[in-house]
LUMTISE-216214 format. One record per residue: y, z, x of N, C-alpha, C in turn; residue in three letters. Coordinates in steps of 0.05 Angstrom, whole numbers, padded with zeros to 5 digits, always signed. Layout:
<sites>
YZXYZXYZXALA
...
</sites>
This chain:
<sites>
-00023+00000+00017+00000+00000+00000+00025+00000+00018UNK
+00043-00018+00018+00066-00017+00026+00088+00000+00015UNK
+00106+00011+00032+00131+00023+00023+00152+00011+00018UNK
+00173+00023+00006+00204+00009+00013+00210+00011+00045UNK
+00225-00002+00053+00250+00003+00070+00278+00014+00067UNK
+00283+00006+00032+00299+00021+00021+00313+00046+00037UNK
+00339+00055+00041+00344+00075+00052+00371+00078+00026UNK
+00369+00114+00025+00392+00129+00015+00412+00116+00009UNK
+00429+00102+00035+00447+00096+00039+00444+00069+00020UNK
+00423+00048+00018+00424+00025+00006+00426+00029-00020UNK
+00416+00052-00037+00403+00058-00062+00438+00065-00062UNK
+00454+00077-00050+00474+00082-00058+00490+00068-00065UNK
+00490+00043-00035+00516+00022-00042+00506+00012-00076UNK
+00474-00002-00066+00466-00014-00101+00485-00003-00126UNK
+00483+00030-00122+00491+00042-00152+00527+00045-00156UNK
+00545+00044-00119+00574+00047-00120+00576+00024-00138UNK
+00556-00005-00123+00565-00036-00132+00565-00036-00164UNK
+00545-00028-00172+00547-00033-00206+00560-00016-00211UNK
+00555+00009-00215+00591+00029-00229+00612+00016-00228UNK
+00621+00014-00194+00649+00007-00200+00663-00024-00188UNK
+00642-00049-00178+00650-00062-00162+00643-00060-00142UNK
+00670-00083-00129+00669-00091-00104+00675-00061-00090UNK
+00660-00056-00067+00661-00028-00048+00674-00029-00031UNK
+00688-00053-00023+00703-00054+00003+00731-00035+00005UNK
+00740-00022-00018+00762-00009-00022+00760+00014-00049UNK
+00748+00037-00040+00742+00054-00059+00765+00065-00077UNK
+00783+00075-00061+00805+00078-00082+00812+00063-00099UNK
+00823+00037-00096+00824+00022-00119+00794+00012-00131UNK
+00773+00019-00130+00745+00017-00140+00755+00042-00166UNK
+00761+00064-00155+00759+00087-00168+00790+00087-00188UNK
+00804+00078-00192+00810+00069-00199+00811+00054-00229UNK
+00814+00033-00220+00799+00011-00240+00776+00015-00261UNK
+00753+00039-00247+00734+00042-00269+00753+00057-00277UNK
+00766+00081-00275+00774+00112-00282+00790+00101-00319UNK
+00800+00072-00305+00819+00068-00324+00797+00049-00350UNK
+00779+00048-00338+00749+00040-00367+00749+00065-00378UNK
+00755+00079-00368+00745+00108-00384+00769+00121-00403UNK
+00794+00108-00402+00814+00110-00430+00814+00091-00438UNK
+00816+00065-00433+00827+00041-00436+00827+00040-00479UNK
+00812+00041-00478+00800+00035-00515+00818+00046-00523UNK
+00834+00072-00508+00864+00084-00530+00881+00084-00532UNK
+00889+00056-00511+00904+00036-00515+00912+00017-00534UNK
+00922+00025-00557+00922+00008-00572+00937-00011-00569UNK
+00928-00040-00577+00946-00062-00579+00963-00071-00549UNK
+00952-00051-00530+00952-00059-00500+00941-00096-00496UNK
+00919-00095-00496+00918-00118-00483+00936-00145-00505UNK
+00949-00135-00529+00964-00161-00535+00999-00165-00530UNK
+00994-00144-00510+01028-00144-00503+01028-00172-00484UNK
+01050-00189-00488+01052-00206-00464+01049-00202-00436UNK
+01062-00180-00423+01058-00171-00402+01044-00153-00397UNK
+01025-00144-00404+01003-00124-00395+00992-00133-00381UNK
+00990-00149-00362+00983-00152-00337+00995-00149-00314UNK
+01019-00154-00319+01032-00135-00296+01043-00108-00301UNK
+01043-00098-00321+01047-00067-00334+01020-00054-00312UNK
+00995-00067-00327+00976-00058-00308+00977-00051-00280UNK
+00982-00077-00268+00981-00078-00244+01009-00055-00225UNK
+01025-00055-00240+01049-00031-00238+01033-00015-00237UNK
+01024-00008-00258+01009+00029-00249+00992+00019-00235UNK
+00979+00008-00236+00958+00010-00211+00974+00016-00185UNK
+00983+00002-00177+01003-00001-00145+01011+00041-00152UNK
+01028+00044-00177+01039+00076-00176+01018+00100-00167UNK
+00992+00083-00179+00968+00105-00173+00959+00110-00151UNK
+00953+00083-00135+00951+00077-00105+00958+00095-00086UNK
+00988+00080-00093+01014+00096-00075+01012+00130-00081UNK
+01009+00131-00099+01010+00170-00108+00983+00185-00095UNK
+00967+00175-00091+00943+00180-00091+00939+00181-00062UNK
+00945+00151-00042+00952+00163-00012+00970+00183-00002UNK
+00994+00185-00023+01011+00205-00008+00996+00233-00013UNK
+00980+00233-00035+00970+00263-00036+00956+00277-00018UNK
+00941+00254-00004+00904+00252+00009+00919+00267+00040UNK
+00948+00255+00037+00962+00253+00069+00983+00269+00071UNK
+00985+00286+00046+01010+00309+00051+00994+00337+00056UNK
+01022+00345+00048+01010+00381+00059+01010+00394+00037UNK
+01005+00387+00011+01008+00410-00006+00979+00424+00000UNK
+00986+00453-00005+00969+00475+00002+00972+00494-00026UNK
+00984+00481-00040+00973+00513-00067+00971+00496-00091UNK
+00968+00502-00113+00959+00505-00139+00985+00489-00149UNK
+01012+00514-00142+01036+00489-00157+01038+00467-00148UNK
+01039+00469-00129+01048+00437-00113+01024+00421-00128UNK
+01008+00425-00129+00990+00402-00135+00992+00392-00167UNK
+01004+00413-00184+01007+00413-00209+01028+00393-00211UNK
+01052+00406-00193+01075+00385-00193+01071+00360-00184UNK
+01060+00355-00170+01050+00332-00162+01042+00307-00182UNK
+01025+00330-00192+01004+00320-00218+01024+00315-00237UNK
+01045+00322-00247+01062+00324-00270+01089+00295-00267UNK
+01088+00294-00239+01108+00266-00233+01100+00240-00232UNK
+01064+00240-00223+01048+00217-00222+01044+00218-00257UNK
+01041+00234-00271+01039+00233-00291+01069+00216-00307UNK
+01087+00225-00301+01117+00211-00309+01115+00182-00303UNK
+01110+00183-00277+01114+00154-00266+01098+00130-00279UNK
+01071+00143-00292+01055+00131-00296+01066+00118-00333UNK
+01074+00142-00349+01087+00133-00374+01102+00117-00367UNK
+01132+00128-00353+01149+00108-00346+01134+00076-00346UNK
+01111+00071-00329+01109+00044-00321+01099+00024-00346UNK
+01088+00049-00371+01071+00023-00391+01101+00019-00412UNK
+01127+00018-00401+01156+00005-00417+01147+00024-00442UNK
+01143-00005-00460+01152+00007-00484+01129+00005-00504UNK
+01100+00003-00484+01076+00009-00500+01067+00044-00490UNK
+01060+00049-00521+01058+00083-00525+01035+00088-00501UNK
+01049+00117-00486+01020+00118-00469+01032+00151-00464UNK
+01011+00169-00469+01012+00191-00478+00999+00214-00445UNK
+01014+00223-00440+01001+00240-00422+00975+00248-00430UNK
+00965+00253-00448+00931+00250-00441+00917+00229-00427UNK
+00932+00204-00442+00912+00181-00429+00928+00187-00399UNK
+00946+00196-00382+00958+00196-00361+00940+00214-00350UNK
+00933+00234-00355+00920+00257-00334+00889+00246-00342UNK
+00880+00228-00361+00846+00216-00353+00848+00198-00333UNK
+00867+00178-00334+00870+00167-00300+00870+00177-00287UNK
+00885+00196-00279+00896+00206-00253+00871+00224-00246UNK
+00858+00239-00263+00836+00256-00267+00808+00251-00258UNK
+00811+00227-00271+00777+00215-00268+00771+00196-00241UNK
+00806+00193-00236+00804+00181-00201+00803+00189-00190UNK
+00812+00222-00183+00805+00229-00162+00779+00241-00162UNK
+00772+00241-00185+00737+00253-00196+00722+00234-00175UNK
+00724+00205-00180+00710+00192-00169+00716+00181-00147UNK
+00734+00180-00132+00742+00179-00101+00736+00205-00090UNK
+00733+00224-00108+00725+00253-00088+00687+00249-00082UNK
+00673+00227-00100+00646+00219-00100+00638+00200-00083UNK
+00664+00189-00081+00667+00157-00061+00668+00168-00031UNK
+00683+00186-00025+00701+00187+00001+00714+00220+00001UNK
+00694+00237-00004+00690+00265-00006+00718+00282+00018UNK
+00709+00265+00036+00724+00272+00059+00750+00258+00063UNK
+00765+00246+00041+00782+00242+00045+00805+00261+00026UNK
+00781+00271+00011+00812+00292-00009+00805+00319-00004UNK
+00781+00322+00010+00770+00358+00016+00795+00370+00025UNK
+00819+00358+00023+00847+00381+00034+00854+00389+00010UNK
+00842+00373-00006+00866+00374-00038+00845+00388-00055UNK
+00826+00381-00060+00806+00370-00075+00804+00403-00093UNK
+00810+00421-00091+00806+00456-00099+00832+00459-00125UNK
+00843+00434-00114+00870+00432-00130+00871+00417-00157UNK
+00844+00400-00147+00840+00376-00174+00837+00397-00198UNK
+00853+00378-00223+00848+00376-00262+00830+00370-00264UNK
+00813+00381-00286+00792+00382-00297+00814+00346-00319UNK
+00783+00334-00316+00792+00312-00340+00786+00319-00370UNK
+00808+00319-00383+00807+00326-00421+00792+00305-00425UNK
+00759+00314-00442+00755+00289-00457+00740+00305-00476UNK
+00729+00289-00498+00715+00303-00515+00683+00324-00514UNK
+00680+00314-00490+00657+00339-00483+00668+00361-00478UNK
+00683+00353-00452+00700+00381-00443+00713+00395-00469UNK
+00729+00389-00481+00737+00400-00510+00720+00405-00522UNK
+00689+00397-00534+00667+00408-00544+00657+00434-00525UNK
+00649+00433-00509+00639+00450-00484+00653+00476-00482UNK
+00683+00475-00487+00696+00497-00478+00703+00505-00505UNK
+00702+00492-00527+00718+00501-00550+00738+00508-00552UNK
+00761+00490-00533+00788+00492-00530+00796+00478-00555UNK
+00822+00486-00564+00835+00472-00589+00862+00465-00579UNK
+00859+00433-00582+00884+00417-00584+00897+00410-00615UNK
+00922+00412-00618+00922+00405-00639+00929+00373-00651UNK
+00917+00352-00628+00912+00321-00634+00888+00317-00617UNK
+00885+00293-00613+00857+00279-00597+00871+00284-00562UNK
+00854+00281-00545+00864+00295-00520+00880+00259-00513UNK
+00860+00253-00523+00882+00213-00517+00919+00223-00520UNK
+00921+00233-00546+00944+00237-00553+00968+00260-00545UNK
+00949+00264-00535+00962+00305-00524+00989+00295-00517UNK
+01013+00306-00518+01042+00286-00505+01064+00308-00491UNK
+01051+00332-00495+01064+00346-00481+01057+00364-00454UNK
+01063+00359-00434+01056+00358-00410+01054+00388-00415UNK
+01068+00409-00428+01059+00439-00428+01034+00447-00434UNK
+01023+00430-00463+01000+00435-00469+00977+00426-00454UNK
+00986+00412-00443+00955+00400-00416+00963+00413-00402UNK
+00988+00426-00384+00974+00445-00367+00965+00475-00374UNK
+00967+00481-00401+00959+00499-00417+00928+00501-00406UNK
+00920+00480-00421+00890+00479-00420+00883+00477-00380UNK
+00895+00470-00371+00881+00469-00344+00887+00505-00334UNK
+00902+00517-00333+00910+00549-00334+00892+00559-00340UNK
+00888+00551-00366+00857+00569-00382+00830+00567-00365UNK
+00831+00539-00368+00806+00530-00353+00793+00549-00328UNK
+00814+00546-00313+00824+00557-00280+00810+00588-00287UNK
+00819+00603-00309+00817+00631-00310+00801+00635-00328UNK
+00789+00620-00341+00767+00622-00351+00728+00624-00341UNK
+00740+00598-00322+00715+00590-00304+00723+00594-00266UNK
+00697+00611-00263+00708+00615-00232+00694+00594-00214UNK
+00708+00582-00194+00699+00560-00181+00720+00542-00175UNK
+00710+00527-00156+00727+00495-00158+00732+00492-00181UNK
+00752+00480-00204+00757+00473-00223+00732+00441-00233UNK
+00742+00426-00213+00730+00398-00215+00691+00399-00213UNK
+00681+00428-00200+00659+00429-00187+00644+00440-00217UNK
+00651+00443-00231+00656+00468-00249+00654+00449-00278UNK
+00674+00435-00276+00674+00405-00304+00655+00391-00296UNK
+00639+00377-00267+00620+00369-00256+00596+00378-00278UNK
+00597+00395-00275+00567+00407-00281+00568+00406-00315UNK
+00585+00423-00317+00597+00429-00348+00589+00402-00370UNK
+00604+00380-00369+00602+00354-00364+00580+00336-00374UNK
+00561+00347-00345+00534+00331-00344+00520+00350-00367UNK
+00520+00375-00362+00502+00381-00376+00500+00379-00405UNK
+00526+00381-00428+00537+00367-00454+00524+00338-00460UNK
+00525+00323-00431+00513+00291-00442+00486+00296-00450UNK
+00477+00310-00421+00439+00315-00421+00428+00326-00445UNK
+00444+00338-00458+00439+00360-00490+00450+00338-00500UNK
+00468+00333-00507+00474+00312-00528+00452+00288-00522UNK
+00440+00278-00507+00425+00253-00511+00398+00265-00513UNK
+00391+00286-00507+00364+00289-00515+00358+00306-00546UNK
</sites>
């Protein structure tokens, strides 16, 4: 009987390539999917004339926000919040004058660094203690936090960091290490 040759590393690229694409550039890999994972609450997004470069605007804002983070010095909790709260501005600012709600803002920003911290571990381990838990409807099932709209809609930057406060002092751990698990384990119950 023959074996594979298969190695770790191959089984990995295989599974980066279908998730998220082309691998040659994980950040914008991570990225791009992060934003499959709101996109649908978008409404009436893709029939604006220009939503393609609306897009491509935040993309470039995410980029850009996302290296300066990986490469500064914030070292505490606020800073990273603030951080989190301007990429969040910048990011409404950029969709003009199609509605885009700081929820859908902190699932981008959230679920990219979720998955660039899976991509390239060692490139945010300075930050990474600092990462938001991403609002979605597990996490809101799971914790039995009450919003009072869909987390798509949430629009006030107090009330999302409400819920990340709680979170923080609720559950002890990495925040992100912590929704990791949290997360998986809601799907694994929910699908079986």
């Amino acid at each position: 009987m023959k074996k594979s040759i298969l190695k770790k590393d191959d089984i990995d690229k295989f599974y980066q390539y279908v998730y998220f694409g082309d691998i040659n550039n994980e950040l914008d890999m991570a990225i791009k999917r992060a934003y499959r994972d709101f996109n649908r609450t978008l409404s009436g997004f893709a029939n604006i004339e220009n939503h393609k470069e609306i897009f491509n605007s935040a993309v470039k804002i995410l980029n850009e926000e996302i290296i300066w983070l990986i490469n500064s010095k914030i070292s505490t909790q606020n800073e990273f919040d603030n951080w989190h709260k301007m990429t969040c501005d910048k990011l409404k600012k950029s969709f003009l004058n199609q509605k885009f709600h700081y929820g859908q803002a902190q699932k981008w920003i959230n679920m990219t660094l979720k998955y660039y911290s899976m991509l390239k571990p060692q490139k945010v381990e300075c930050v990474y203690e600092f990462f938001h838990v991403p609002i979605d409807r597990y996490i809101i099932h799971c914790t039995n936090y009450a919003f009072d709209c869909a987390w798509s809609k949430i629009d006030e930057y107090d009330k999302y960091l409400d819920f990340q406060k709680w979170f923080r002092n609720t559950y002890k751990g990495i925040p992100l290490d912590v929704e990791f698990r949290i997360w998986l384990n809601e799907v694994l119950h929910k699908n079986n």
